[in-house]
C-alpha positions as CSV (number, residue, x, y, z in Angstrom):
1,X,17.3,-25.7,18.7
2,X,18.2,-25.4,15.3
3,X,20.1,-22.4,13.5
4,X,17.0,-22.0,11.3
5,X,14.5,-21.8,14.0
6,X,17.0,-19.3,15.8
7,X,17.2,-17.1,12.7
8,X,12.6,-17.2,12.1
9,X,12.3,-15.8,15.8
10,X,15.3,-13.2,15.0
11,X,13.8,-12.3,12.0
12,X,9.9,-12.0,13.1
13,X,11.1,-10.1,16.2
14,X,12.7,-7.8,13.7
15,X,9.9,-7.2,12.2
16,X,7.7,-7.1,14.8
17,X,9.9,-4.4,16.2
18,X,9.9,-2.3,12.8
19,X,6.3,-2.4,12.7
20,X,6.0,-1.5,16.0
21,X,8.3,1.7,15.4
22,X,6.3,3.2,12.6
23,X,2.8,2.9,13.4
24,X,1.8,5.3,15.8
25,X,-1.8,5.9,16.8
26,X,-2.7,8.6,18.6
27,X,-6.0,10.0,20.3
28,X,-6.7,12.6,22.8
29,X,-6.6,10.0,25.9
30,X,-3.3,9.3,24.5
31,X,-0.6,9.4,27.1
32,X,1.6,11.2,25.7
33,X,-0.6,14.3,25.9
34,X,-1.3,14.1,29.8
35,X,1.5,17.0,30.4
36,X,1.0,20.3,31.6
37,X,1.1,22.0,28.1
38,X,-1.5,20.0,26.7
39,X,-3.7,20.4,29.6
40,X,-3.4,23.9,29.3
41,X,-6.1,23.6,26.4
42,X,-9.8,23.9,27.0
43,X,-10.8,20.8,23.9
44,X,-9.1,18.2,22.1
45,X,-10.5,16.9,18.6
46,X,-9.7,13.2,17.6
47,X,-9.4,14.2,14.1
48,X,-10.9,11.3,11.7
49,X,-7.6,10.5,9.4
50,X,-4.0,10.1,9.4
51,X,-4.3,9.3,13.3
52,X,-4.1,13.1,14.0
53,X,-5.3,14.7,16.8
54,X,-5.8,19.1,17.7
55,X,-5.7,20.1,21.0
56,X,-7.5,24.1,20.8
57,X,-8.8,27.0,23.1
58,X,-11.0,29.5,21.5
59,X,-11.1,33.1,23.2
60,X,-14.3,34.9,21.8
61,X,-13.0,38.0,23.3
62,X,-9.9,38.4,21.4
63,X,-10.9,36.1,18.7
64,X,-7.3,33.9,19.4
65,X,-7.4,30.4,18.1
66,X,-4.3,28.5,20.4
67,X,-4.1,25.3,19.4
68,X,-1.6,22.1,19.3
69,X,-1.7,19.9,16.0
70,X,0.2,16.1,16.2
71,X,0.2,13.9,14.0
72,X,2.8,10.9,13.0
73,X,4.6,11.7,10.0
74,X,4.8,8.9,6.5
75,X,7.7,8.5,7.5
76,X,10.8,9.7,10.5
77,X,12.0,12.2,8.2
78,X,8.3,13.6,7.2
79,X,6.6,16.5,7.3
80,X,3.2,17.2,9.1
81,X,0.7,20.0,8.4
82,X,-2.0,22.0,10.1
83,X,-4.1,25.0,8.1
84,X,-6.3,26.9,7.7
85,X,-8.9,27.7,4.6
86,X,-10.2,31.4,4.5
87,X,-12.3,30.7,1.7
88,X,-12.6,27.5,1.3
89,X,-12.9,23.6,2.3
90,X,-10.1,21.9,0.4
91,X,-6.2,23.5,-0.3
92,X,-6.6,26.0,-2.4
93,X,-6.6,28.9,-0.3
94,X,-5.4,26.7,2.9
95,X,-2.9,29.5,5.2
96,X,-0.6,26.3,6.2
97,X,2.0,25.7,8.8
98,X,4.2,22.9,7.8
99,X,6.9,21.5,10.2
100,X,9.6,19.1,9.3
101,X,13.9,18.2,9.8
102,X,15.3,20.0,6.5
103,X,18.3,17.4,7.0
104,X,18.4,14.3,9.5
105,X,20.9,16.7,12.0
106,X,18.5,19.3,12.0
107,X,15.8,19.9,14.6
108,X,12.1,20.6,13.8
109,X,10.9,23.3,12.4
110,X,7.6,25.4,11.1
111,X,7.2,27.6,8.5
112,X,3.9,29.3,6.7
113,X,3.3,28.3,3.4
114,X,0.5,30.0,1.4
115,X,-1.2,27.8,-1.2
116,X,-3.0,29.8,-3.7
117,X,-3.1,26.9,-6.4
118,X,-2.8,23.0,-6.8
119,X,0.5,23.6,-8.2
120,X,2.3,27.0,-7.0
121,X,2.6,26.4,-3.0
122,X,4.2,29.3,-1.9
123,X,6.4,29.1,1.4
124,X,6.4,32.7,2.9
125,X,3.6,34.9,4.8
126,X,0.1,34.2,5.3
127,X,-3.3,35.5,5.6
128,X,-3.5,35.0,9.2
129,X,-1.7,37.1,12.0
130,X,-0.1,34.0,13.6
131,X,2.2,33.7,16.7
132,X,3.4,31.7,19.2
133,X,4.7,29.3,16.1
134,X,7.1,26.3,17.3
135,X,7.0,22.1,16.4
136,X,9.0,19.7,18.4
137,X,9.3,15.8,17.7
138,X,8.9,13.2,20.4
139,X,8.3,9.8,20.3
140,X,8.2,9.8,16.6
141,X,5.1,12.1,16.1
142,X,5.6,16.0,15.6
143,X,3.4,18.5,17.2
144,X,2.8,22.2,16.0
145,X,2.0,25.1,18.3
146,X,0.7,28.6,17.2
147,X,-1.8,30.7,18.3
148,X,-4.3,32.4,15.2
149,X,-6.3,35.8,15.1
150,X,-9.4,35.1,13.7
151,X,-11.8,38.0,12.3
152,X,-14.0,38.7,15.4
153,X,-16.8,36.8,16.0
154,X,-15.6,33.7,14.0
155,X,-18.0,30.6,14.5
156,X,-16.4,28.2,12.7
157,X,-13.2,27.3,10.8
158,X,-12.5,25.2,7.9
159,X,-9.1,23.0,8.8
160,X,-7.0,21.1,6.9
161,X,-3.8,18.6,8.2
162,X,-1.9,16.3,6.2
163,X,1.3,14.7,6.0
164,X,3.9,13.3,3.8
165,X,7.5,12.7,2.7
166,X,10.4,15.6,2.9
167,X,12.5,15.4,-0.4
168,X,15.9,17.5,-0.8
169,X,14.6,19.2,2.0
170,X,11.3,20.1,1.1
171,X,7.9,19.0,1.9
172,X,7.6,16.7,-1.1
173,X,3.9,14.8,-2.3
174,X,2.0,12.5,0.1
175,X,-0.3,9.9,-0.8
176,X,-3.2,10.2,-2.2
177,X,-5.0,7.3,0.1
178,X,-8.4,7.6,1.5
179,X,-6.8,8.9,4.8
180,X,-5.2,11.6,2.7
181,X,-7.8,12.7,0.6
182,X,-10.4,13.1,3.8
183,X,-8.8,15.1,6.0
184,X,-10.9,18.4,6.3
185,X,-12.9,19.3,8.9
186,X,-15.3,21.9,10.1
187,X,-13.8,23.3,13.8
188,X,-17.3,24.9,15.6
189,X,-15.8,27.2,17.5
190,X,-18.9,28.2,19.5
191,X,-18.4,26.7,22.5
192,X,-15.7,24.4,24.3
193,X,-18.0,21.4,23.6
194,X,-18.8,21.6,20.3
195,X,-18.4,19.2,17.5
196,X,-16.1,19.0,15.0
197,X,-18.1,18.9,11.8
198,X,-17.8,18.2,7.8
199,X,-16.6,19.4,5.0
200,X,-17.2,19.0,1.7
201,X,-13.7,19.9,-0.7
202,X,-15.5,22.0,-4.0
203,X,-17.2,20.1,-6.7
204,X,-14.2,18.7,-9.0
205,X,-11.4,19.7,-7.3
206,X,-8.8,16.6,-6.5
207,X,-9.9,14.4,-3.5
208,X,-14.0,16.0,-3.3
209,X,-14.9,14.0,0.1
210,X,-16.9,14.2,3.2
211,X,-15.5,13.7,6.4
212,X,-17.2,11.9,8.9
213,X,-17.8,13.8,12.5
214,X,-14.9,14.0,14.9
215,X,-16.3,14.4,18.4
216,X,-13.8,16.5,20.5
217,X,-13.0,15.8,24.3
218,X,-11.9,17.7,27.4
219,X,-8.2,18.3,27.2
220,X,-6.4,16.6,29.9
221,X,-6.3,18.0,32.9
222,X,-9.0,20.4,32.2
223,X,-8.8,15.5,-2.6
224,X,-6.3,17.7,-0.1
225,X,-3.1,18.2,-1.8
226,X,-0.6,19.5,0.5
227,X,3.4,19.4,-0.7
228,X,5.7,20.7,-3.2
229,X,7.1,19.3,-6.5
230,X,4.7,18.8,-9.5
């Protein structure tokens, strides 16, 4: 066997390997989610872009939103992103949590980030009472928990995710691919089986697109422009 046919197979394996390691697609049948703290949620939502999926449990009673957002971030030192809009469909207005490493040797972690405008995202408090906030990294794909009060007798939500790169520590721009600019979703919150429907982002704002339904299933065992810099 030659050196050069030795050093093709070497080469392809490599790459095979590295291609391998950072594409991750996820989906609520996904293995990975089969443990007990996944399967402690009533629904999970395939959501339609950036391979992301929401695991959520809706309590009417106390109006409490838990849920578990995962996604794979751009790239291992990424940031991923689950919010909220109040008063709209697109960012502006979106009550974020946005989890990330700061630096390579730190773990994860999630902070609220209020974005008022397509250029001043604000990290610090938000319009929601949120709690139980944590993230955690496995298997190259980051999860965020929390658990939000709604105003009482919410029907629906408008959500947002998205990811991108960190730069000097912060959550710097992501891409503005289709699979960026299409990830918003209505959450029907009316019962455990309800669809995931569109949204529309407001006539003229950056990345105006419909999303296509996401049909949620049983839990286991039971444009958007989000990032800092200019």
């Amino acid at each position: 066997m030659s050196a050069f046919f030795l050093i093709t197979i070497v080469v392809n394996f490599s790459l095979l390997c590295l291609s391998s390691s950072t594409t991750t697609t996820l989906s609520c049948t996904s293995e990975s989610f089969s443990t007990e703290k996944f399967a402690a949620y009533d629904t999970c939502t395939n959501l339609p872009t950036l391979s992301a999926v929401v695991h959520w449990t809706y309590d009417p009673s106390t109006s409490a939103l838990s849920i578990s957002f995962t996604a794979p971030p751009p790239t291992p030192d990424g940031w991923v992103s689950w919010a909220l809009n109040p008063t709209g469909s697109g960012m502006v207005g979106a009550q974020s949590l946005i989890a990330f490493r700061p630096t390579s040797s730190d773990p994860v972690s999630v902070s609220t980030y209020d974005i008022q405008s397509y250029h001043d995202i604000v990290k610090g408090p938000i319009s929601y009472n949120v709690t139980d906030v944590s993230a955690e990294e496995s298997d190259g794909v980051i999860t965020i928990f929390a658990t939000w009060k709604l105003p009482m007798g919410s029907k629906t939500v408008n959500q947002v995710w998205q990811v991108g790169p960190v730069v000097n520590g912060r959550p710097g721009k992501h891409d503005f691919e289709p699979a960026n600019l299409e990830s918003v979703m209505k959450l029907v919150l009316a019962t455990p089986s309800a669809v995931g429907a569109p949204v529309e982002s407001p006539v003229g704002s950056p990345g105006s697109a419909t999303v296509g339904e996401s049909t949620p299933e049983p839990a286991k065992g039971g444009a958007v422009k989000i990032g800092l810099g200019n």
